[in-house]
N, CA, C and O atoms as CSV, one atom per row, in Angstrom:
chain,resi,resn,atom,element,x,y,z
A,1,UNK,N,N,14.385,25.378,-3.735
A,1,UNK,CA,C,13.315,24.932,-2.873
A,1,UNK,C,C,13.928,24.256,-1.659
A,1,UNK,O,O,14.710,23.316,-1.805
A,2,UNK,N,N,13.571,24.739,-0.411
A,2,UNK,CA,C,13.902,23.877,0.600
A,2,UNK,C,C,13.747,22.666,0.842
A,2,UNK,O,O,13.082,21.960,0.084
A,3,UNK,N,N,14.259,22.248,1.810
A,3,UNK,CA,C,14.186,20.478,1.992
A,3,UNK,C,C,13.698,20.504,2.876
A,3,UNK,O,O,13.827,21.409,3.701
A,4,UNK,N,N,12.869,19.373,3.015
A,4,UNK,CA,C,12.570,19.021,4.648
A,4,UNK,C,C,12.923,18.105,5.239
A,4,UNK,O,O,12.923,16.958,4.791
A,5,UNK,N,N,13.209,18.365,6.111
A,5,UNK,CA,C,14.174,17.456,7.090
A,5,UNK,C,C,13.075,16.818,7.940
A,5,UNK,O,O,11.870,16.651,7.747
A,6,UNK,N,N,14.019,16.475,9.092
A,6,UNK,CA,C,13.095,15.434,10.434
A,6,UNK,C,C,12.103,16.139,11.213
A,6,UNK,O,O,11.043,15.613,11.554
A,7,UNK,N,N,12.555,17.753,11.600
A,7,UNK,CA,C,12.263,18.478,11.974
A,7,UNK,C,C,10.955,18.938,11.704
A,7,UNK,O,O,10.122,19.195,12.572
A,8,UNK,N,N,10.720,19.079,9.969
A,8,UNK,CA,C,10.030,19.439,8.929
A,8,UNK,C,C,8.674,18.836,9.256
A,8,UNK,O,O,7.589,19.320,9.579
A,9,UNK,N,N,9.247,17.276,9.000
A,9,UNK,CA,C,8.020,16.280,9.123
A,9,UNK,C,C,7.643,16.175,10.487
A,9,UNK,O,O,6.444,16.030,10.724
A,10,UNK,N,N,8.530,16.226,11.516
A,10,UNK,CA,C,7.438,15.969,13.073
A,10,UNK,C,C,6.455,17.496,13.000
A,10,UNK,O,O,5.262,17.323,13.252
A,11,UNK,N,N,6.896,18.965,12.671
A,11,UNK,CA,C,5.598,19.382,12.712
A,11,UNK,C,C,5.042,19.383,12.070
A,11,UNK,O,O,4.087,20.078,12.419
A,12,UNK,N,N,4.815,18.770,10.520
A,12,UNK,CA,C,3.648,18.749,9.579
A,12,UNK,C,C,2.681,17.318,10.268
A,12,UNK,O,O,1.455,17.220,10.229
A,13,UNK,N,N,3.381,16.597,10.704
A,13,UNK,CA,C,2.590,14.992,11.973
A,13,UNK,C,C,2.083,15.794,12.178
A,13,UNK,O,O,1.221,16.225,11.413
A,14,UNK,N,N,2.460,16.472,13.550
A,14,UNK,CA,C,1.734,17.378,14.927
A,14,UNK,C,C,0.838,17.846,14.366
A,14,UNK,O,O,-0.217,17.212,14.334
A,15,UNK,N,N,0.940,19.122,13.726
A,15,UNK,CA,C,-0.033,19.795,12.702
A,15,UNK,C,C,-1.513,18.876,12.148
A,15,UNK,O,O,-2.658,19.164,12.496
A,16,UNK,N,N,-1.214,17.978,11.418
A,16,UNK,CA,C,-2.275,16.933,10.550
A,16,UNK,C,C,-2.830,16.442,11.862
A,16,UNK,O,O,-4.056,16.330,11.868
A,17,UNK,N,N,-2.066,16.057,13.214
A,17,UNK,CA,C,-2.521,15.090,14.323
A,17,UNK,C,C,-3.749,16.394,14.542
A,17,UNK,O,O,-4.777,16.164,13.904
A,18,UNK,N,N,-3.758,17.257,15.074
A,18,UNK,CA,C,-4.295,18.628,15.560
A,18,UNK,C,C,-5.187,18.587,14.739
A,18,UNK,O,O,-6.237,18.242,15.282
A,19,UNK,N,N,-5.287,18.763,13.731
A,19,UNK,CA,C,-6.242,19.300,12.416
A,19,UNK,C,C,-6.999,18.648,12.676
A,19,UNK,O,O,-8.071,19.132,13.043
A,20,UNK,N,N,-6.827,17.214,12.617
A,20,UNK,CA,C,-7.675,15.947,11.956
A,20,UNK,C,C,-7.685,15.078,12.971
A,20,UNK,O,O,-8.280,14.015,12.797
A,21,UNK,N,N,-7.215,15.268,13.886
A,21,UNK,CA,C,-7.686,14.397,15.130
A,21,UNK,C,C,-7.221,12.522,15.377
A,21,UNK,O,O,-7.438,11.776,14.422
A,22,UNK,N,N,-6.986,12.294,15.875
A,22,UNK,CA,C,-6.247,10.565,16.290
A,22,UNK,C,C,-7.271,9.832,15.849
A,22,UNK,O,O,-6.749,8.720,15.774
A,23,UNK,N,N,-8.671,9.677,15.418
A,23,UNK,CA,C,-9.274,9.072,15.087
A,23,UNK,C,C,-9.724,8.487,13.349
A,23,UNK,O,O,-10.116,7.464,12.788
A,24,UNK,N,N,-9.305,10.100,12.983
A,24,UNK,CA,C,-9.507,10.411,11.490
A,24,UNK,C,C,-7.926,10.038,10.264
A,24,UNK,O,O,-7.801,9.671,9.096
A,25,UNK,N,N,-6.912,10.436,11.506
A,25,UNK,CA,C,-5.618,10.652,10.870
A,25,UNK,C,C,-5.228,8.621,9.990
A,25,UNK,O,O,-5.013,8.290,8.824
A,26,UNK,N,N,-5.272,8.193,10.668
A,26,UNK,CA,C,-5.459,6.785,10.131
A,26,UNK,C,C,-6.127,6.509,8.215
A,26,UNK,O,O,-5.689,6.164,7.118
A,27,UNK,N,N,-7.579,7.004,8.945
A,27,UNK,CA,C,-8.357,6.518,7.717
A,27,UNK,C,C,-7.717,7.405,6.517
A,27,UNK,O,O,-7.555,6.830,5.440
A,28,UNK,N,N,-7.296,8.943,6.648
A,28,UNK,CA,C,-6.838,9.652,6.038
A,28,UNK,C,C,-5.919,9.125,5.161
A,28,UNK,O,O,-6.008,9.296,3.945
A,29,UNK,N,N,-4.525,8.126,6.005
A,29,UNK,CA,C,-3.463,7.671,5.384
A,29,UNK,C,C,-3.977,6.441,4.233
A,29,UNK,O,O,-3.577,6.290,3.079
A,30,UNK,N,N,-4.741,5.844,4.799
A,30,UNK,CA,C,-5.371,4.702,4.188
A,30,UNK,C,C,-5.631,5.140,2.723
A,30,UNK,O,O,-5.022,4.520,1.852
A,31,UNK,N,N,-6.576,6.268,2.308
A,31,UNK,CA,C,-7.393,6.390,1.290
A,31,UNK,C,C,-6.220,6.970,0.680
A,31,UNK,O,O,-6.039,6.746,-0.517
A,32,UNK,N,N,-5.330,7.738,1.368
A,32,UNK,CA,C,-4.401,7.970,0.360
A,32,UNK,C,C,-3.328,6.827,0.161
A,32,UNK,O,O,-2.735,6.792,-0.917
A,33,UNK,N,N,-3.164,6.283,0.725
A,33,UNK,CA,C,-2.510,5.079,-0.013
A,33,UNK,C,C,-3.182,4.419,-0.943
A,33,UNK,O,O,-2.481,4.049,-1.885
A,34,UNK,N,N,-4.452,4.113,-1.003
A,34,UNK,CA,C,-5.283,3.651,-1.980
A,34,UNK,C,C,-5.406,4.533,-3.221
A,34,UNK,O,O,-5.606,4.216,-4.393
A,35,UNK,N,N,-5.237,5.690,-2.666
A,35,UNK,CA,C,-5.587,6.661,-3.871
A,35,UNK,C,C,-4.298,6.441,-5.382
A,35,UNK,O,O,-4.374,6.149,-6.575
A,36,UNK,N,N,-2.949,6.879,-4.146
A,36,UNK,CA,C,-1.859,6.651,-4.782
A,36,UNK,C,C,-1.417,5.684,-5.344
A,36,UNK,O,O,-0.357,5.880,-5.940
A,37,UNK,N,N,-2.130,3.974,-5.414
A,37,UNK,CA,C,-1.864,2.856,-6.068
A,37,UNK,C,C,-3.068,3.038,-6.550
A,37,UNK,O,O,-3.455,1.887,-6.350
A,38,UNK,N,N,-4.016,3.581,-7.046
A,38,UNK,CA,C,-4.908,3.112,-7.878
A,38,UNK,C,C,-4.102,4.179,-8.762
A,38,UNK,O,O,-3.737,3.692,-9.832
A,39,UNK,N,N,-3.728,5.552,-8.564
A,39,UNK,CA,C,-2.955,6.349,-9.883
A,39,UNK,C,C,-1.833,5.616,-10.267
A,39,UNK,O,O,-1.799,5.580,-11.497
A,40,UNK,N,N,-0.886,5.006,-9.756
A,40,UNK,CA,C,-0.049,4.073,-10.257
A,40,UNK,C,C,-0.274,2.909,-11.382
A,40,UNK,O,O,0.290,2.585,-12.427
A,41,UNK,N,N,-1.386,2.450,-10.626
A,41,UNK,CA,C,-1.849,1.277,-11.898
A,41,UNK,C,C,-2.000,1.822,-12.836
A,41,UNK,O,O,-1.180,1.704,-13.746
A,42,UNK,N,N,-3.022,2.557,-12.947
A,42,UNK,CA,C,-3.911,3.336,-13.987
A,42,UNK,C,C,-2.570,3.791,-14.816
A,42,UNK,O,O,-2.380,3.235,-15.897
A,43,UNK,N,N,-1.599,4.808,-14.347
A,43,UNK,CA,C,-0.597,5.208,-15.123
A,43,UNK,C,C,0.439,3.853,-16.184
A,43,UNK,O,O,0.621,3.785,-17.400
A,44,UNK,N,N,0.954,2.889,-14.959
A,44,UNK,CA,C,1.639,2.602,-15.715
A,44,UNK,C,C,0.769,1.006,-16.507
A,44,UNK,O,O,1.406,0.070,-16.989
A,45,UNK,N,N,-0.626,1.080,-16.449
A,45,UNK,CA,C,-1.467,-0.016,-17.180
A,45,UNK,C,C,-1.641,-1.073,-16.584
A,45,UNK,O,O,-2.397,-1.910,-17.077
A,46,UNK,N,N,-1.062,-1.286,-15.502
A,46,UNK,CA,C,-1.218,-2.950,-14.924
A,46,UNK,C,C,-2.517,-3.021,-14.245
A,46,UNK,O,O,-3.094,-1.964,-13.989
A,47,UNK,N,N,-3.138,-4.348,-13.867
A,47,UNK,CA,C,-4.768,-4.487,-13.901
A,47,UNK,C,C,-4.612,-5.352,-12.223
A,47,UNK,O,O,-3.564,-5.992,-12.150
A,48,UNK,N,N,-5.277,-5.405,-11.272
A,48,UNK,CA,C,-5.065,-7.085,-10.842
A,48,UNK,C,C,-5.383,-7.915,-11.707
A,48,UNK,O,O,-4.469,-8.566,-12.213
A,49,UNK,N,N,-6.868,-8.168,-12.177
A,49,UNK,CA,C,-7.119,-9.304,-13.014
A,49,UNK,C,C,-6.216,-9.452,-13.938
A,49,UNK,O,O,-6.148,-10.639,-14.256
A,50,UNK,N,N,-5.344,-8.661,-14.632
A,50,UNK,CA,C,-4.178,-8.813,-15.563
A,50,UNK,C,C,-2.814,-9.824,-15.047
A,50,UNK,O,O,-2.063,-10.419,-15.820
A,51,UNK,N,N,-2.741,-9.831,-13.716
A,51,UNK,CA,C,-1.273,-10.389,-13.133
A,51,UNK,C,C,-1.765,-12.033,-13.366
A,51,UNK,O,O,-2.753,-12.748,-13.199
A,52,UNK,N,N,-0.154,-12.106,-13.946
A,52,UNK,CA,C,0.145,-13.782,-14.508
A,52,UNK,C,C,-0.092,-14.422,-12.801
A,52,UNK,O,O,0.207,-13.821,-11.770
A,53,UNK,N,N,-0.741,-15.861,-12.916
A,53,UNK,CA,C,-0.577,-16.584,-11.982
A,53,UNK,C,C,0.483,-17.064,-12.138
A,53,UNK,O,O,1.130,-16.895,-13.171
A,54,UNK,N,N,0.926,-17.837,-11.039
A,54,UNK,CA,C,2.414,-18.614,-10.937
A,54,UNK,C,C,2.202,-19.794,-11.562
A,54,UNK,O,O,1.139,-20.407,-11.465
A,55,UNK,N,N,3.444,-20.285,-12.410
A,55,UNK,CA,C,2.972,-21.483,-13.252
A,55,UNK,C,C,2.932,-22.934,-12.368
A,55,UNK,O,O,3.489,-23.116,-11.285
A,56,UNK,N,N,2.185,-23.836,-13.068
A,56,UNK,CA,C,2.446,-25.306,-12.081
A,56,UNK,C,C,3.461,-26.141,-11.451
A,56,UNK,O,O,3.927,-27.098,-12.071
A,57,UNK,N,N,3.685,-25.973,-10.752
A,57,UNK,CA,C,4.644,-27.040,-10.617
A,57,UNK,C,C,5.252,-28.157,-10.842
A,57,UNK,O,O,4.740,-29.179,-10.386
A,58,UNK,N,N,6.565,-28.246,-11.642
A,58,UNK,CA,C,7.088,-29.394,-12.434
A,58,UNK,C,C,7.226,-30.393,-11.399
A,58,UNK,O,O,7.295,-30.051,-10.218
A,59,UNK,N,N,7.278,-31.781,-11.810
A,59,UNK,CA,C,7.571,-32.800,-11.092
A,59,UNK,C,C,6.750,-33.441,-10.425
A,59,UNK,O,O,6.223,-34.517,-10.706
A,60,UNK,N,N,6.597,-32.694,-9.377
A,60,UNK,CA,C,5.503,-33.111,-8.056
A,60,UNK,C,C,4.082,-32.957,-8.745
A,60,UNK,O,O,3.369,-32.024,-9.113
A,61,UNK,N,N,4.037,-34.183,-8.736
A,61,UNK,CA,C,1.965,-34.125,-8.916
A,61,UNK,C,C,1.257,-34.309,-7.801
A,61,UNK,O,O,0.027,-34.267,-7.848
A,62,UNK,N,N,1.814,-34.499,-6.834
A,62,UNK,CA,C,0.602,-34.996,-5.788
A,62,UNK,C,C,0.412,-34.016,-4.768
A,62,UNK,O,O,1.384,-33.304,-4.513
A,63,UNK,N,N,-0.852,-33.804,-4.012
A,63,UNK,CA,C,-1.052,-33.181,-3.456
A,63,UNK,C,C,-0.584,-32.369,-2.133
A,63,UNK,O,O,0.085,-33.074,-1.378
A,64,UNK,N,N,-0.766,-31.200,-1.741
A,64,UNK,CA,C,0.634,-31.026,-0.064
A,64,UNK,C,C,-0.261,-31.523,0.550
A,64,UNK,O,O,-1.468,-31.292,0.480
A,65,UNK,N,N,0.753,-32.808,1.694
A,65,UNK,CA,C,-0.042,-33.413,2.913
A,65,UNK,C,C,-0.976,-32.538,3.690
A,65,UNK,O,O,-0.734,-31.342,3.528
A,66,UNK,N,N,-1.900,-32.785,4.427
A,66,UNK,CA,C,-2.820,-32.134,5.214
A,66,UNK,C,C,-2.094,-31.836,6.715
A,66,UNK,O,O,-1.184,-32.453,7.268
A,67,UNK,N,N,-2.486,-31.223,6.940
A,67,UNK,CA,C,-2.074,-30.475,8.589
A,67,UNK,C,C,-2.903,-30.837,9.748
A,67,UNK,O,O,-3.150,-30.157,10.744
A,68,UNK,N,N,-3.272,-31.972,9.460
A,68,UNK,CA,C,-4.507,-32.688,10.815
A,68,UNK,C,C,-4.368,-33.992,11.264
A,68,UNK,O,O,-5.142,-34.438,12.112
């Protein structure tokens, strides 16, 4: 199977730019990035609501000073 090189990918861009237009090509990437981390989770089981929070902090009890 061939490879694709740099070459490869600027005309499959050009191509998708043409097809799908400067307006659409964006949202396109988007949903597939979304698409592709929601099959990720799903595959390898991890949840958001599942991820450990970070534990408390030893020592320091008091609050971070304010910024005003």
């Amino acid at each position: 199977m061939p490879e694709i090189g740099i070459a490869g990918l600027i005309v499959i861009l050009i191509v998708a730019l043409l097809v799908f237009g400067p307006k659409r090509l964006p949202e396109i990437g988007r949903s597939l990035g979304k698409g592709m981390r929601e099959f990720k989770d799903s595959i390898s089981g991890e949840d958001e609501k599942a991820k450990p929070e970070l534990p408390p902090r030893s020592g320091d009890k008091s609050p971070p000073p304010s910024a005003s």
